[in-house]
Backbone as numpy.savetxt, mean C-alpha at the origin, in Angstrom:
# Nx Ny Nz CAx CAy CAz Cx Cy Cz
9.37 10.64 15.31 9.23 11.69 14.31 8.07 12.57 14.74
8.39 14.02 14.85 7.74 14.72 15.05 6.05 15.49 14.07
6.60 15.24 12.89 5.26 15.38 12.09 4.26 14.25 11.72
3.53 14.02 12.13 2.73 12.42 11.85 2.75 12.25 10.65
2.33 13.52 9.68 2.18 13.31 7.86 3.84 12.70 7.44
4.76 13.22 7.86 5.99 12.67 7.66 5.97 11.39 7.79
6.30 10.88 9.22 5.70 9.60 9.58 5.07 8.64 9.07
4.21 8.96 8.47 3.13 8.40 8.08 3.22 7.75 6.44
4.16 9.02 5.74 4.58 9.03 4.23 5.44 7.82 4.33
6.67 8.03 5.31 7.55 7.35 5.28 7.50 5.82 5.71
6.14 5.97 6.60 5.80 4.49 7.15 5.47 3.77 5.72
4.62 4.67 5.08 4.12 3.51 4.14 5.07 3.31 2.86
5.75 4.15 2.51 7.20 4.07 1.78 7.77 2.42 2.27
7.98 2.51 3.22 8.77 1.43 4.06 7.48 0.23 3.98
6.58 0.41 3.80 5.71 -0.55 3.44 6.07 -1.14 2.24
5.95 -0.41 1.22 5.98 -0.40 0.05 7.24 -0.93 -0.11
8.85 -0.52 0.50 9.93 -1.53 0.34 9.73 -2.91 0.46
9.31 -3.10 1.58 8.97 -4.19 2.47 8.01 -5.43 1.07
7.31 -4.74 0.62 6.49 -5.56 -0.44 7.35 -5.72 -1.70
8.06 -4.74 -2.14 9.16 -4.68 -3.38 10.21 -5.96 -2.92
10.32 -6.25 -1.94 11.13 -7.00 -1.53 10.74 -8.39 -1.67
9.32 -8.98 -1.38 8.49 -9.89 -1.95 8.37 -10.03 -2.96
8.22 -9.27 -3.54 8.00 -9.86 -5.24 8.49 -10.57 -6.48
10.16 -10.27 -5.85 11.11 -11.45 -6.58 10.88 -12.47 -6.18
10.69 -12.78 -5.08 10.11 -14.46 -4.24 8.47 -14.22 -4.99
7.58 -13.44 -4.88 6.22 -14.08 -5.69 6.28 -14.22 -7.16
7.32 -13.78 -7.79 6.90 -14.07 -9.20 7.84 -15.28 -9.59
8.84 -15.48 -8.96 10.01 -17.05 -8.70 8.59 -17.97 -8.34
8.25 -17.92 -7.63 7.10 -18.52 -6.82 5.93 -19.00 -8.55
5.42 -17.97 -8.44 4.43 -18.13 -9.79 5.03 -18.72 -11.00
6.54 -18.33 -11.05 6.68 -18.43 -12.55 6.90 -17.34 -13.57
6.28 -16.08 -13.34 5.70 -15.25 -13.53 5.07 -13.87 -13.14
5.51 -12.72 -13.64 4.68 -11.91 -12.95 2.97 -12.05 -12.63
2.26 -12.18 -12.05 0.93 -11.91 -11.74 -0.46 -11.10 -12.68
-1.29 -11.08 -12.72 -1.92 -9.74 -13.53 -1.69 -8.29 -12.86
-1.57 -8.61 -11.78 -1.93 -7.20 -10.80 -0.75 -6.59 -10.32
0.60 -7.44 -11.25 1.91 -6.75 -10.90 1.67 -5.40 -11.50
2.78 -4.50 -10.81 2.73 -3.20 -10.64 3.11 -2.53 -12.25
3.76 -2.90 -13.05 4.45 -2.87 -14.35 2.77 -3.38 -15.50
2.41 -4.29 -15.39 1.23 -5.06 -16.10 0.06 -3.75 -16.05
-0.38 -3.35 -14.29 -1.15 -2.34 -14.66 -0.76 -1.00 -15.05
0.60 -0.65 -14.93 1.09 0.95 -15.30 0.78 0.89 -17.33
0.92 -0.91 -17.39 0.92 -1.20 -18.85 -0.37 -1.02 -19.69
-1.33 -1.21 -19.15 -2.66 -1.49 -19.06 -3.18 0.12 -19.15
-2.78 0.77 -18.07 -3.50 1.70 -17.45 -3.01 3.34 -18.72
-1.51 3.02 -18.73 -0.79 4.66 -19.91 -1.41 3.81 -21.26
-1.58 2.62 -21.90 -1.79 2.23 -23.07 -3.24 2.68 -23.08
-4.11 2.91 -22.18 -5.95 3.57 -22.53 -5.46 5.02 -23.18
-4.26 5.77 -21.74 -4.35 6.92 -21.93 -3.63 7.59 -23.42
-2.90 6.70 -23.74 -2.07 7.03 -24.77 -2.49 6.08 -25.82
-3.82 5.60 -26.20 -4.36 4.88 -27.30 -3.28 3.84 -27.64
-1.97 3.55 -27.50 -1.09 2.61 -28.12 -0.39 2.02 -27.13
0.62 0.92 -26.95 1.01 0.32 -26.28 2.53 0.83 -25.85
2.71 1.87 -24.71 3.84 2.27 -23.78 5.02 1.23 -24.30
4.91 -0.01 -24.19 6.36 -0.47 -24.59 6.74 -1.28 -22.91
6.86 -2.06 -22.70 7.74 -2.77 -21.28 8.73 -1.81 -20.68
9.58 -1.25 -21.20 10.50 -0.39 -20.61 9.62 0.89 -19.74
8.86 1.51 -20.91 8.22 2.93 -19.96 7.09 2.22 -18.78
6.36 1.10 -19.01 5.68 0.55 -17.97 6.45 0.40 -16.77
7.76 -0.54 -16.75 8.38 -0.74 -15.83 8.20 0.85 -14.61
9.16 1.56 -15.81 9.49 3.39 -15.37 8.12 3.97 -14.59
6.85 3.90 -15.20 5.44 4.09 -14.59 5.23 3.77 -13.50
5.20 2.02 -13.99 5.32 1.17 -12.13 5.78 1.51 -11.03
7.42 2.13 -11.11 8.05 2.72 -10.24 7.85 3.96 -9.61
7.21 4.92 -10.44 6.28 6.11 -10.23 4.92 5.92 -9.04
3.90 4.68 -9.69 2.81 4.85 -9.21 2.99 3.89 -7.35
4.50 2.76 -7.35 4.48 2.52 -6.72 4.62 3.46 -5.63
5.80 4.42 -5.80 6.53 5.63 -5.01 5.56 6.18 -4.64
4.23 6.66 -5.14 3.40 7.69 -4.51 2.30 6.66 -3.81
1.42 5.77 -4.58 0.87 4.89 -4.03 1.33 4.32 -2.21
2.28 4.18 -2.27 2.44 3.13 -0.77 2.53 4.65 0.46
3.00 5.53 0.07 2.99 6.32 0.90 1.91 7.51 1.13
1.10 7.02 -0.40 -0.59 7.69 0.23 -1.30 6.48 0.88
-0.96 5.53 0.86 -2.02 4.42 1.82 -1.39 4.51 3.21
-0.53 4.87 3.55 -0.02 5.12 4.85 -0.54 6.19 5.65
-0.38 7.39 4.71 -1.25 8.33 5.02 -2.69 7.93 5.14
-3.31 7.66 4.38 -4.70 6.87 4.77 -5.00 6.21 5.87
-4.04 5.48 6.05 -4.46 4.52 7.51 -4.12 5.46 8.30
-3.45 6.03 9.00 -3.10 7.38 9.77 -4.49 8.34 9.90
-4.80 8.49 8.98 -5.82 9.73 9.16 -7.25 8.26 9.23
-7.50 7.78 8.70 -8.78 6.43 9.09 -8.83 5.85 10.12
-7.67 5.35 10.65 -7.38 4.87 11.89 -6.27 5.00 13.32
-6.36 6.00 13.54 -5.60 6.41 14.62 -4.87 5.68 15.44
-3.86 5.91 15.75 -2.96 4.67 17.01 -3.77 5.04 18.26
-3.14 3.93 19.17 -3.20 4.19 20.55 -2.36 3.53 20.83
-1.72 4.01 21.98 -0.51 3.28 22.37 -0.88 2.08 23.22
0.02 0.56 22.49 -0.34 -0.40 23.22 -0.84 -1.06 22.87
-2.12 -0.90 21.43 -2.45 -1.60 20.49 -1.76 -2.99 20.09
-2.36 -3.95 19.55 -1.29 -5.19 19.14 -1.25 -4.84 17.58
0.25 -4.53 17.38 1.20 -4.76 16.11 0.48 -5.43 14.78
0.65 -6.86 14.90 -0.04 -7.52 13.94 -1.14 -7.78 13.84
-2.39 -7.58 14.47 -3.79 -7.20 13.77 -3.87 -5.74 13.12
-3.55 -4.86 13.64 -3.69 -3.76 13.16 -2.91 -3.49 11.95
-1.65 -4.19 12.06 -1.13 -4.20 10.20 -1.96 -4.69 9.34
-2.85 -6.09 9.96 -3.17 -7.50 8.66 -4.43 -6.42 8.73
-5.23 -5.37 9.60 -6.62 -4.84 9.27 -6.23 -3.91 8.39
-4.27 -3.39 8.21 -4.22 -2.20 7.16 -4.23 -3.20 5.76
-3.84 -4.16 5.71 -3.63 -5.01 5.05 -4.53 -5.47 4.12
-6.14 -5.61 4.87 -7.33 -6.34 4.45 -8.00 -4.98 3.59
-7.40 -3.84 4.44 -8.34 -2.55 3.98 -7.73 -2.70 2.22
-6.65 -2.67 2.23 -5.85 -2.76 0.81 -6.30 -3.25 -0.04
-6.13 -4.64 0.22 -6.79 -5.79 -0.59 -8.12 -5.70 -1.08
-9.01 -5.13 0.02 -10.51 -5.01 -0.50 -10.48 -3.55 -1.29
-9.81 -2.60 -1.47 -9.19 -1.49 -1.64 -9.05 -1.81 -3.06
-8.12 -2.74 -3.66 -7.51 -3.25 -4.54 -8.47 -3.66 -5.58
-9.33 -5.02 -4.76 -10.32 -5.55 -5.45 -11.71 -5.00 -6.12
-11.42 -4.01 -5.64 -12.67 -2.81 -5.96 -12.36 -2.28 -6.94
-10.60 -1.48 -6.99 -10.23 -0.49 -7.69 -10.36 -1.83 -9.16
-9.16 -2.54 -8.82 -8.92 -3.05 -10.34 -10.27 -3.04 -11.14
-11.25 -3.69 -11.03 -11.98 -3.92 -11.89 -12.20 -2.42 -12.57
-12.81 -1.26 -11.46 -13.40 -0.08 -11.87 -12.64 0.21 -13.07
-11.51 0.29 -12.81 -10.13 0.97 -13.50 -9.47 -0.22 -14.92
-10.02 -0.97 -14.97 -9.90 -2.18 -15.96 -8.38 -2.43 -15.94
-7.27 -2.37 -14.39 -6.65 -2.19 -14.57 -5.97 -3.92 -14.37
-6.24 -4.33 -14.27 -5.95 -5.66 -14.55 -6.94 -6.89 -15.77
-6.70 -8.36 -15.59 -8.00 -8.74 -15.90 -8.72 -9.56 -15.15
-10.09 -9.71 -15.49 -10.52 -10.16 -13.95 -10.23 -10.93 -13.18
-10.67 -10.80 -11.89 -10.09 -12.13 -10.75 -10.47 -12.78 -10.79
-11.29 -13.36 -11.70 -12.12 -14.38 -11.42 -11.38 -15.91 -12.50
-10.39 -14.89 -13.70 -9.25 -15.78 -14.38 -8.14 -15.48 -13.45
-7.56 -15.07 -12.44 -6.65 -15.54 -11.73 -6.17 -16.60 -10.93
-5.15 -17.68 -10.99 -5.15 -18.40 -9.99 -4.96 -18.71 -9.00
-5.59 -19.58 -8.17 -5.31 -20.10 -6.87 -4.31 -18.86 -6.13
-3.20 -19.26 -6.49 -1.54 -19.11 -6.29 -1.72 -17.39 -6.81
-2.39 -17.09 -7.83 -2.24 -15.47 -7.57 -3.07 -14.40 -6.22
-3.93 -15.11 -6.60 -4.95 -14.33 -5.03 -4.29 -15.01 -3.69
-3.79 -16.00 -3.78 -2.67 -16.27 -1.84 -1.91 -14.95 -2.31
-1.14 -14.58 -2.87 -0.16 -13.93 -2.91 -0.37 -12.59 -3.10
-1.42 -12.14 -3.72 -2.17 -10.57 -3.24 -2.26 -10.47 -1.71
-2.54 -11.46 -1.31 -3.42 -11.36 0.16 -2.08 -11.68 0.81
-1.10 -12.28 0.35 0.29 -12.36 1.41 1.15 -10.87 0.91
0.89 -9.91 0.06 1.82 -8.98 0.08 1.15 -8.03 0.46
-0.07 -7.68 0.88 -1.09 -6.95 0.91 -0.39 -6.73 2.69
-1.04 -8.17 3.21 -0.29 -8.54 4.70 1.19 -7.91 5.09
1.63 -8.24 4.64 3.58 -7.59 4.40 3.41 -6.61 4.62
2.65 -5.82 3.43 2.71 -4.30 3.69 1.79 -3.71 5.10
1.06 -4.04 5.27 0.28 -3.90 6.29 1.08 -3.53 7.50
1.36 -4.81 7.48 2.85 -5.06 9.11 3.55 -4.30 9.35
4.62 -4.04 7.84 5.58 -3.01 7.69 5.24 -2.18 7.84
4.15 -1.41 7.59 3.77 -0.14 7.70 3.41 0.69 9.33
2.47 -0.63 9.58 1.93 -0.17 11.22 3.74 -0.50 12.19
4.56 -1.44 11.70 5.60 -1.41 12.31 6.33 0.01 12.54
6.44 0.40 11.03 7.03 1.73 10.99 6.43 2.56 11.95
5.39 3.30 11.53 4.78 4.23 12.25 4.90 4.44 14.01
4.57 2.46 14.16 5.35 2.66 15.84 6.60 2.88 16.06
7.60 2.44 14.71 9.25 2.57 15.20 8.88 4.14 15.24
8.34 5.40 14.33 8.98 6.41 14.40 7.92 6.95 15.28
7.46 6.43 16.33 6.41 7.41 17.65 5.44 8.16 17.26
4.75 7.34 16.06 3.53 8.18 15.34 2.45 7.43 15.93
2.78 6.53 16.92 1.75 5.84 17.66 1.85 5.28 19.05
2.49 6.83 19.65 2.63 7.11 20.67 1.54 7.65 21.77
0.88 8.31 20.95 -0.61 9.50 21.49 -1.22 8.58 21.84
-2.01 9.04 23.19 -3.29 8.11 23.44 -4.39 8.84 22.50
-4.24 9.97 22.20 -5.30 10.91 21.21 -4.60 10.16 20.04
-4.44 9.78 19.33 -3.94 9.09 18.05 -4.06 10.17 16.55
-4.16 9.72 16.31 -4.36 10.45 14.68 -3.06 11.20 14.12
-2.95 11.85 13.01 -2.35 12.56 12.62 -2.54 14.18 12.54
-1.48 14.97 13.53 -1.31 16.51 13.92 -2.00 16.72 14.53
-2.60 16.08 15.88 -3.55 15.74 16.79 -3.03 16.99 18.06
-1.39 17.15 18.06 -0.62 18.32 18.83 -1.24 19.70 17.72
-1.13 19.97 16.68 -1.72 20.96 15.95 -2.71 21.15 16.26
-3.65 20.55 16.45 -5.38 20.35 16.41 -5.46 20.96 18.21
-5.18 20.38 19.15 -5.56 20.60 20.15 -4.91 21.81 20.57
-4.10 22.29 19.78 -3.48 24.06 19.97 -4.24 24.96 19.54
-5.16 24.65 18.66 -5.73 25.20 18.10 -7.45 25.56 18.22
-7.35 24.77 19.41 -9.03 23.82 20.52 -9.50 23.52 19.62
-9.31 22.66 18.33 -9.93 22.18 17.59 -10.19 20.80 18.07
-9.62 19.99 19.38 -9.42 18.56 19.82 -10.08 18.90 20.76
């Protein structure tokens, strides 16, 4: 793919499948959805903004919103933070997009009171942040190499723009 921002959207889209795809196995797994499922904080997060409680149905609808834009601005993020080079190894560089997330995550929730704390979560919920966090990671840096967004030895994103422009 010729535009890296494309690329890049779509890598982490495909991240973001890749983790949607986990989550029937983590909440079979738990029992349960998690605190930090995607629906719990859209629940959490429109019930501040709208003083009353959204209802399960419009959370779900939210979730699906914040997931859609969410996975494909963290793609973009890693793209413009960390540049390819061709040749790189695959799976560290996913599990480091991976770790960025997670610590990403663990920061945001609290700020954002968008869960409740981690510190009442169990065992079995924090493996499983840190195993879908991973997933996405993989998937994502996978993508980006399937579509030749991490082809450049100059790496980054519109790096051909930039150096037309002697800005590189």
């Amino acid at each position: 793919m010729r535009n890296g921002f494309a690329a890049a959207l779509v890598a982490g889209a495909v991240g973001g499948g890749a983790l949607q795809a986990l989550v029937a196995v983590r909440n079979r797994a738990l029992g349960r959805p998690p605190p930090y499922a995607a629906r719990h904080i859209a629940r959490r997060l429109l019930g501040r903004v709208l003083h009353r409680d959204p209802g399960e149905r419009a959370a779900r609808r939210w979730a699906w919103a914040m997931r859609a834009g969410y996975a494909p601005l963290l793609g973009l993020a890693w793209s413009v933070a960390w540049p390819g080079v061709a040749g790189g190894p695959l799976v560290p560089r996913g599990l480091a997009l991976g770790l960025g997330v997670l610590a990403f995550e663990h920061l945001a929730f609290p700020l954002l009171e968008a869960t409740a704390p981690a510190r009442t979560w169990t065992g079995g919920e924090h493996a499983w942040l840190v195993a879908q966090t991973a997933v996405f990671g993989v998937a994502t840096e996978a993508t980006l190499r399937a579509l030749g967004a991490r082809k450049s030895a100059q790496g980054g994103l519109g790096g051909g723009a930039l150096r037309a422009k002697g800005l590189r």
